[in-house]
Steps between C-alpha positions, in 0.01 A plus 500: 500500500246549201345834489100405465175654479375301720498564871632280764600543856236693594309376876159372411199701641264267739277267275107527618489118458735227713422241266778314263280523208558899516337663215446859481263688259753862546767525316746629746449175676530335216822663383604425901474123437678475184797746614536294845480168370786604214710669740906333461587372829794556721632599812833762464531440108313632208498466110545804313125652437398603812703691654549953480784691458705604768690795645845511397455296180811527266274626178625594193285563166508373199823646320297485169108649647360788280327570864686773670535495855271679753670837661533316847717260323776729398502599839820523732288388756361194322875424363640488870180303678533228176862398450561435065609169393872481402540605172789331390275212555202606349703581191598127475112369531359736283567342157334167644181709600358429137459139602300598798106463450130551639300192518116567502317186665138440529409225791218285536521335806364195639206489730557250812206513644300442200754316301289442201547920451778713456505886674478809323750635261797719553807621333849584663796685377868355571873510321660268339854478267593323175767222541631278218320266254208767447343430834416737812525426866243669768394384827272190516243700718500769258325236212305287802177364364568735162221485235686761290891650503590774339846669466599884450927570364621825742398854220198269321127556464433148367398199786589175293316178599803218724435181539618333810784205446475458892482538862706474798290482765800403765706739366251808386637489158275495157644453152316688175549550181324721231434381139460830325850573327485866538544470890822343477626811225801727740457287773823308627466283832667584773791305626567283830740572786678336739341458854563850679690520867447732790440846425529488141299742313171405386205688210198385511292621165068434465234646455345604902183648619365445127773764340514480123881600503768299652587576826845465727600409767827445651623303864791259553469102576415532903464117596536155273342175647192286467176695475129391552349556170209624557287381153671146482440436865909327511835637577760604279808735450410865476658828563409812722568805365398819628380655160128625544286265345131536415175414356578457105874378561398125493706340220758777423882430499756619786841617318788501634738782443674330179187521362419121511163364679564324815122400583127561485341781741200237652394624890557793753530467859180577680615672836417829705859506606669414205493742184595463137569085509473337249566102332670401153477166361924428429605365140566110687082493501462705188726230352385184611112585363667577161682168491216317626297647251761468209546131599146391588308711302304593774573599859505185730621699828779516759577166672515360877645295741187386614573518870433663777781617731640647831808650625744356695639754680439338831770303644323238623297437217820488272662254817151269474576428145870424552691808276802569517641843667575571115196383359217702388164493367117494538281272602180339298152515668322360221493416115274550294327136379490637182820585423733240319780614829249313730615178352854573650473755735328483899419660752799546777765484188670839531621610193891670499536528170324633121691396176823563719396801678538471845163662689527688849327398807276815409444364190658689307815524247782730378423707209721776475762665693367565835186426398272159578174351338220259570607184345157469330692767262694187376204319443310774275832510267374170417258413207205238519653173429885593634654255713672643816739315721409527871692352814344403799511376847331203585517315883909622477546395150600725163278397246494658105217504300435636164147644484293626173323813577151572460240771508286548859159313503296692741194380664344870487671616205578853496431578165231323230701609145241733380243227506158547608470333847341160488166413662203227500142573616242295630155546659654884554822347702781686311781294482840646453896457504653740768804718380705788661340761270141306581551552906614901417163554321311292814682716719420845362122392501494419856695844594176658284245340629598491898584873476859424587706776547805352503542504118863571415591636144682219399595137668611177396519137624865374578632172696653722749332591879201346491292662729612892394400435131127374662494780655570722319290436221199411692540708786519423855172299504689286196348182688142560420561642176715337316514173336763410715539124435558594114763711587660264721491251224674759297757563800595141554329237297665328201365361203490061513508507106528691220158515417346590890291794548325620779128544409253646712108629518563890367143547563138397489274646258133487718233268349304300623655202484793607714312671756717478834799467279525917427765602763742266373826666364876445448437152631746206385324214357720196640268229322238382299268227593768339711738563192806750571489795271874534314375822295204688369485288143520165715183656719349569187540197304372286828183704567364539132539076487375440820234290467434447909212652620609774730833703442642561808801717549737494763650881645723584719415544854306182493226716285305245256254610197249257414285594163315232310669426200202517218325842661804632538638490131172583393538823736814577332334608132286712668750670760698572157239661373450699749849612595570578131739266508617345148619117652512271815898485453810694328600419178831323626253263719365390139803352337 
């Protein structure tokens, strides 16, 4: 969680206007908008930021504050109602508690609904802890859409400029560095451990609820297995400890008790009947970003299967594909056609084995003594590029093929890599490529302007039970509200090639030459004049050389838009103009 200034969360008072085009002259309203459409969604997890402290939290000061403690906390009460870290423990982390920092961030955010903008301002506060090579790792959503970083050593008065090397955005994990020598003088990084087990004793250090001191807290490794992350939108190994975590912890190191950091502090557990939960990113993720970065130069991501799969825990089903009593597996529903697997892989194979690890009907695998794990966990140990051996089971034959793993192409992407989005504007039809983060920020202005009151603090869209996630973020009337087609494309539909996007009308900005046209929004565009649109630069490209004398745009639902091709760009300076807007497309649409 990063501790900002800027409130989120909060339920939305009723808008006077019903209209998409919402625009409100007070600035509580105003303020409304722009915290709603930036709220972080998900449904039981959330990143470090927004959370509050808890009863019961295992708190202990800063050994080295000049700030004495207040009266009530040299109480016997307060001693027995808040149980004190171990110290034997804490004795071991404190020396690495130098290479724990404060990162400052300031945000600039982009604006979905009027891409050619970006929202107001705002700064967070988060932790973060010096590893080797000079460099600093923090959670990715702790430098999201940064526009300036700044890092504070533990006992310091000076902020010193970072620049970011890169972001995770699967895994939550940022990389920075700081060029000013004198940051680096008494600092020494802190050093990796092995992955933790079952009860072992955990520290969490950072910087919560905007504290300028380093703060403590202390729990024992509760659950390991694969986690929803909640920023990356993908699944990967984590750990649940129960150490309090809050707002301010995103980014700071969990120690184990020989003093050596076992993982990142990243999201808390979002529960009335759960208390003082909290999730660690382990040293296998922590690890593969560094290599990835340290061999690439840049982060290029986790890899996948590229597949879609069910259990076969069903006797039947495991009879009607002829396995064995000893045989075990899933079974493929569908591959994704732009994965290099789909080439060898299909549908009905059912796959019993990855790089000689033999998977459960359940899908999963061993991992540790009396302990089992999703198989994708075998997958994400894999870089970009690795070849993995997989054997399947194809009409009652054992087949072997050796696969090179890629990186996920989604059709709605989840995230857009700190870019501004993309969009293309004609006769005031704006044109634009739909993402994850682009249907959050449609969603939080149709809970504002319908006077929902179903606005939870914090959701997020997953691949899991369809019609609960609708729900719940839309509320039960979900089916007029929501763009529901768009998010069953993001649900179910897979991306044909590499360069597929789904684009669709955002909105119509009323002139007169699209009069009839104003009520159009979040509608697909499926072609253009009888052409089929592939992506937003494709639609762009064909209607700036169209030289036919109507452009006619095919939606779905069997909606058409007809405009005449010469009024209409002619309509387009002037809509501009009014709009304040600085071009007809994105500066990516140009090259």
């Amino acid at each position: 969680m990063v501790e900002s200034n800027k409130k989120r969360g909060r339920k939305p008072k009723k808008p006077t206007s019903d209209t998409m085009d919402f625009h409100s002259t007070n600035p509580a309203a105003s303020a409304a908008v722009e915290d709603a459409a930036a709220a972080v969604p998900k449904p039981q997890t959330r990143r470090l930021g927004r959370g509050r402290s808890r009863d019961g939290e295992k708190h202990v000061e800063d050994p080295n504050s000049d700030i004495a403690a207040p009266p009530e906390r040299r109480s016997t009460t307060t001693a027995a109602a808040a149980p004190q870290p171990r110290w034997e423990i804490l004795e071991k982390v404190v020396p690495a508690m130098d290479a724990v920092v404060k990162v400052f961030c300031f945000h600039t955010e982009p604006n979905f609904s009027m891409p050619w903008q970006r929202k107001r301002q705002y700064s967070s506060s988060s932790s973060g802890f010096v590893v080797g090579g000079r460099r600093v790792l923090t959670n990715a959503h702790s430098v999201e859409h940064h526009t300036q970083v700044q890092l504070k050593k533990r006992g310091s008065d000076t902020k010193y400029l970072a620049t970011v090397l890169a972001i995770g955005t699967e895994c939550d994990i940022a990389l920075l560095t700081v060029k000013n020598e004198e940051f680096w003088v008494g600092v020494s990084p802190v050093e990796f451990g092995d992955l933790p087990a079952l009860q072992d004793a955990v520290t969490v250090v950072g910087y919560p609820i905007g504290g300028d001191t380093i703060s403590v807290t202390s729990g024992v490794v509760s659950r390991m297995e694969i986690l929803s992350y909640v920023h990356g939108s993908t699944e990967l190994l984590g750990l649940q400890i129960d150490a309090a975590i809050n707002s301010g912890n995103s980014g700071g190191p969990a120690f184990s008790d020989k003093g050596k950091c076992v993982g990142i502090a990243f999201q808390s557990l979002k529960n009335e009947d759960a208390e003082n939960i909290g999730y660690v990113i382990p040293t296998p993720v922590i690890m593969h970003f560094i290599q990835d970065y340290e061999k690439n130069g840049a982060y290029t991501g986790f890899p996948i299967l590229g597949i879609e799969w069910q259990k076969m825990e069903n006797p039947d089903l495991r009879k009607s594909m002829s396995m064995r009593s000893d045989q075990k597996g899933v079974l493929i529903k569908r591959v994704e056609p732009t994965a290099s697997e789909s080439q060898v892989l299909k549908p009905s194979d059912v796959i019993l084995s990855f790089d000689g690890v033999n998977i459960a009907n359940d899908g999963t695998v061993k991992f540790r003594h009396g302990e089992r794990i999703a198989f994708s966990y075998l997958i994400s140990q894999k870089h970009t590029g690795d070849d993995a051996l997989v054997k399947v089971l194809r009409n009652s034959e054992m087949l072997e093929f050796n696969i090179k793993l890629g990186t996920h192409k989604r059709l709605i992407p989840a995230h857009i890599k700190g870019r501004p989005p993309s969009y293309y504007i004609v006769a005031g039809f704006v044109f634009t490529a739909v993402s994850v983060l682009y249907l959050r920020s449609e969603y939080a202005q149709i809970l504002l302007h319908t006077g929902s009151s179903s606005l939870i603090e914090d959701f997020q869209l997953t691949q899991k039970h369809d019609e609960v996630i609708l729900a719940n973020e839309y509320g039960r009337d979900y089916e007029f509200d929501a763009p529901v087609k768009l998010l069953d494309k993001f649900l179910h539909a897979m991306a044909q090639s590499v360069d597929e996007q789904l684009v669709v009308v955002s909105q119509v900005l009323a002139a007169n030459i699209n009069v009839g046209y104003e009520e159009i929004v979040n509608t697909q565009v499926l072609a253009f004049n009888g052409k089929p649109v592939k992506n937003l630069k494709s639609l762009a490209s064909m209607v700036e050389s169209c030289d036919e004398e109507f452009l006619k745009f095919d939606l779905e639902y069997q909606q058409i838009v007809i405009l005449r091709t010469e009024t209409a760009k002619a309509a387009t300076l002037d809509i501009l103009k009014t709009y304040c807007i600085p071009s007809a497309m994105s500066d990516d649409l140009m090259t």
